[in-house]
N, C-alpha and C positions, 0 to 999 in steps of 0.2 A: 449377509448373503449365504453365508456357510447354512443357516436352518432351512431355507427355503431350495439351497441344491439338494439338502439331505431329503426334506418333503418329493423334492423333484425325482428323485432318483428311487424312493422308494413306491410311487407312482408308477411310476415307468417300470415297475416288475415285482407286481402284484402277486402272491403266492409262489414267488421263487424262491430255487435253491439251486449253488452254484458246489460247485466240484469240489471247495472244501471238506463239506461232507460226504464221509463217506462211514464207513465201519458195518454192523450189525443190524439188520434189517426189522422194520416193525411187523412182519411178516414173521418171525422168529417166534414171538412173544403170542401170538395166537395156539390157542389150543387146537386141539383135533377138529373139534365141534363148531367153535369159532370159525375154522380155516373150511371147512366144509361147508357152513351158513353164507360166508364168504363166496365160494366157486358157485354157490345154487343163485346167490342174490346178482352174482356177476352174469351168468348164462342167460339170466332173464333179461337182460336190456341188449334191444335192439342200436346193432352195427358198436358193438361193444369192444371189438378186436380188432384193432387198424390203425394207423397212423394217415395212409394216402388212399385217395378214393379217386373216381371220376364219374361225373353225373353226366346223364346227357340226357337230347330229345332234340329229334330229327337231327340236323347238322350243325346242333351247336354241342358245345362241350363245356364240362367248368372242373375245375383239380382241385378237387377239396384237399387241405393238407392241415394237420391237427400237430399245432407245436407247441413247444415247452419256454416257457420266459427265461431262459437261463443259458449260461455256457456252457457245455461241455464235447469233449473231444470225439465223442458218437456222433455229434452234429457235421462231422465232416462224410462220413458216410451218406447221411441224411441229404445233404442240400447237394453231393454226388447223383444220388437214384432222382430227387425233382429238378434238378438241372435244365432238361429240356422243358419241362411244363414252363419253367419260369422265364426263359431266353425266350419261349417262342411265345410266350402268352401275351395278349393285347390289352390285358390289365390286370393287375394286383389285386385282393381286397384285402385289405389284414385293418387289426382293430384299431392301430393306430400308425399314421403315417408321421417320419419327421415334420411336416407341417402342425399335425395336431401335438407333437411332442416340444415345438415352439412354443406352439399357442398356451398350452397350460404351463410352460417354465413364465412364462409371460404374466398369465392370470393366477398366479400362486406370488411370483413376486410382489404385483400391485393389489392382491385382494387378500391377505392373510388367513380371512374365516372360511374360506373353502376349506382348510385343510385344521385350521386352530381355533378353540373356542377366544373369541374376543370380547364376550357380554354374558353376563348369570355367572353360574358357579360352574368351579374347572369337575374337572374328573374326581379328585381325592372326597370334596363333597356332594358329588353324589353316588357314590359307594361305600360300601362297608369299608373299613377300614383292612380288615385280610385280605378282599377283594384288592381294595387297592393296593396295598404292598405287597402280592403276588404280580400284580401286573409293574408297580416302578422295580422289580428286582426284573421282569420280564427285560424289560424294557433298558436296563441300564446293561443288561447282555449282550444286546445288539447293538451297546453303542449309542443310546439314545440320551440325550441329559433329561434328567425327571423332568423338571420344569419343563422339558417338549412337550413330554410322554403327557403330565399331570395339563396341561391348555389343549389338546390333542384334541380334535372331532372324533366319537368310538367308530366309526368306519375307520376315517387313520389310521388311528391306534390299533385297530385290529386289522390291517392289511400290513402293517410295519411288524406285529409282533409274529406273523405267519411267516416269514422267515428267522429261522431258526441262528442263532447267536454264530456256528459254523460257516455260516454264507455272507457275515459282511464285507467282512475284505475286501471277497471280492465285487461286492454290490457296489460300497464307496470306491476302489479302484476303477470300478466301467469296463468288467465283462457285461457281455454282449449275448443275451441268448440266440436264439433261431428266429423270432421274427426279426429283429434286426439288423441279423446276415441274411435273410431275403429282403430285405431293405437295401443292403448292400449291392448285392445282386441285381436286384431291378436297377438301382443308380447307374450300375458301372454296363445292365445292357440296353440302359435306353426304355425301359418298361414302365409305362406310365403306376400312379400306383394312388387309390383312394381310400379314406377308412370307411372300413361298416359304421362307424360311429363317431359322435361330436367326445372329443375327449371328456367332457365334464358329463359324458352319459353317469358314472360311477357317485359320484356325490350329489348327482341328481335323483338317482335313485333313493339312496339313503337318506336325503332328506325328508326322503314320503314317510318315513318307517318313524313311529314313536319312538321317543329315547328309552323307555322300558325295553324293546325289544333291541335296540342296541348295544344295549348293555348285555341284554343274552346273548345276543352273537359275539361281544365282545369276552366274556366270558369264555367263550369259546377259545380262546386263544391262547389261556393260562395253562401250557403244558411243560412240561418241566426239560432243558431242555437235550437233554439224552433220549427222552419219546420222541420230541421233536425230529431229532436230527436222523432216528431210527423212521420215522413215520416217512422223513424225505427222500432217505433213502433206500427205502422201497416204493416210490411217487417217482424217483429216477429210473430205476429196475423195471419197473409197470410200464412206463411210457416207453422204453427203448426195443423192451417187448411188446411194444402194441397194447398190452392190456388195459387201456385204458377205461372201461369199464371198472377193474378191477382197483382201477388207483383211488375212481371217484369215491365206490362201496368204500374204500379202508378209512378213505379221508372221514369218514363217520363213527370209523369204529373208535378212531383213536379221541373223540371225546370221553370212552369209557377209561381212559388214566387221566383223566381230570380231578384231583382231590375235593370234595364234597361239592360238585355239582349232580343237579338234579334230572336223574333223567331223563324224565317228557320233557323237562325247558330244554335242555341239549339237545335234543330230537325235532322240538319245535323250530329252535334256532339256527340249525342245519338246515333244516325244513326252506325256512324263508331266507336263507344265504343264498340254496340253490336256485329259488323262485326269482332271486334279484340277482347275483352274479349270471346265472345260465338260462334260463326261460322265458323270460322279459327281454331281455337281450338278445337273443334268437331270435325270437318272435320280431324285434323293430328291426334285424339284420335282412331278415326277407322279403321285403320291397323295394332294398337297394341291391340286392343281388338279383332280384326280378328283373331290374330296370338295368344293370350293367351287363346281365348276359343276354339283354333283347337287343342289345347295340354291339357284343365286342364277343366273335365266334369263339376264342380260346380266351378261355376268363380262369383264373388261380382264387380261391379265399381261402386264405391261412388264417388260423384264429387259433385258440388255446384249444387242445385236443379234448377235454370236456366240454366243450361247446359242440361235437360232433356225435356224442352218444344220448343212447335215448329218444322215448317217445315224442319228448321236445329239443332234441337233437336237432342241428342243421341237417345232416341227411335226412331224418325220418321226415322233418319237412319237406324239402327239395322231394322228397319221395312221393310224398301228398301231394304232389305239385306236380306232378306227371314226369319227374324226370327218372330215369333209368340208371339205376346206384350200381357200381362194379368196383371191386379193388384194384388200385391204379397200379399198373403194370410200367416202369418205365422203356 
């Protein structure tokens, strides 16, 4: 049971980092030119600066709210200023509810291949072999036994090694980011609460994707891990400041400290992450927020605050859609 809680739990906080890290920012390590290519590529994306919104049209309303999968003590502030949205709102939508967070402890226990290769050949033969022993030293930082890391699906393997070796502790101990202490919140005020999505959205996606380009993405994941733990802590610095624009652009740069990866494949790789974690998943998320703010006048959707910037943003949709975007005042 102990592999399928660890499966479970890194699941459950997909691109997190918790409060262990901290130190020297990847934001440091940028030149003048870099840091300036940076602010030009951040000012270009639409609703790029924000954390809380409020959309509306005619007399209904919806609190869009852009959070971070992780604990930390700036979060008491945070869920202080949406306080009221959430006490008074007549439904939830966040990406996954305790029900869906049953459901996959459930279907990871009885079905193993969701998350582990169980037929053909493991991870070690089908990579290089530097490939592979950058990713089991990766992986045995955070606590993982190779034999996980080496039977691993490379979506797994690469959402397990995007946290950084500083953040397990508290991952396997069970802090709690912001979605859910708005989980908490809605329990303890009686606020009903639905997902935007079926929990196995994430590994259904990535089954459409050839294993060649999985392995690029996965690739993507061999950073050493002092970049890492710099790169997250300015990923925490960005979002507390709103900049989330800024955090998605860095999240890109820092494939350039990648030792001998190539850079169109790392650009392509990125490329199709964002296409499958954020634009596909947008995109299915807006006919269930359609259909839950035509029934319920004060409606809240919290989701991972990169899911709110951009032309394939939740806002710039909702915007396409006749609703009227304002920064949410509490």
């Amino acid at each position: 049971m102990r592999v399928y809680a660890f499966a479970a739990a890194l699941l459950l906080a997909p691109q997190a980092l918790f409060a262990a890290c901290d130190g020297p920012s990847l934001l440091d390590r940028l030149s003048d030119a870099e840091r300036a290519a940076l602010d030009d590529a951040t000012a270009a994306v639409p609703f790029g600066d924000g954390l809380f919104w409020t959309a509306t049209k005619k007399d209904r309303q919806i609190t869009v709210i852009g959070t971070m999968h992780l604990p930390d003590p700036r979060h008491d502030a945070i869920l202080t200023a949406i306080d009221p949205a959430l006490t008074e709102a007549d439904l939830i939508l966040l990406e996954m509810t305790p029900q869906e967070e049953r459901e996959m402890q459930e279907a990871i226990a009885s079905d193993t291949s969701l998350v582990f290769i169980d037929q053909g050949p493991s991870l070690p033969d089908q990579l290089d072999k530097a490939t592979w022993d950058a990713l089991a030293a990766a992986a045995r930082d955070r606590q993982m036994p190779g034999f996980l890391a080496a039977k691993s699906q490379p979506w797994f393997l690469m959402a397990s090694l995007s946290l950084p070796p500083c953040a397990m502790d508290d991952l396997l101990g069970g802090e709690r980011g912001l979605d859910q202490q708005i989980m908490d919140v809605a329990e303890a005020s009686g606020v009903p609460m639905q997902a935007l999505e079926p929990w196995s959205t994430l590994p259904t996606l990535f089954a459409e994707v050839p294993l060649s380009d999985q392995i690029d993405m996965l690739r993507l994941s061999i950073l050493g891990p002092d970049v890492q733990a710099e790169a997250y802590v300015a990923m925490l610095d960005g979002y507390f400041a709103g900049q989330i624009a800024q955090v998605w652009e860095m999240s890109g740069l820092a494939a350039g400290y990648i030792d001998d990866i190539d850079p169109a494949a790392a650009e392509a790789a990125f490329a199709l992450t964002e296409t499958l974690m954020l634009d596909r998943r947008n995109a299915a998320w807006m006919p269930v927020i359609a259909e839950a703010s035509a029934t319920h006048d004060r409606l809240v959707v919290a989701a991972g605050a990169a899911h709110l910037i951009g032309e394939g943003g939740v806002l710039a949709r909702l915007q396409n859609d006749g609703w009227a975007i304002a920064p949410y005042l509490p």
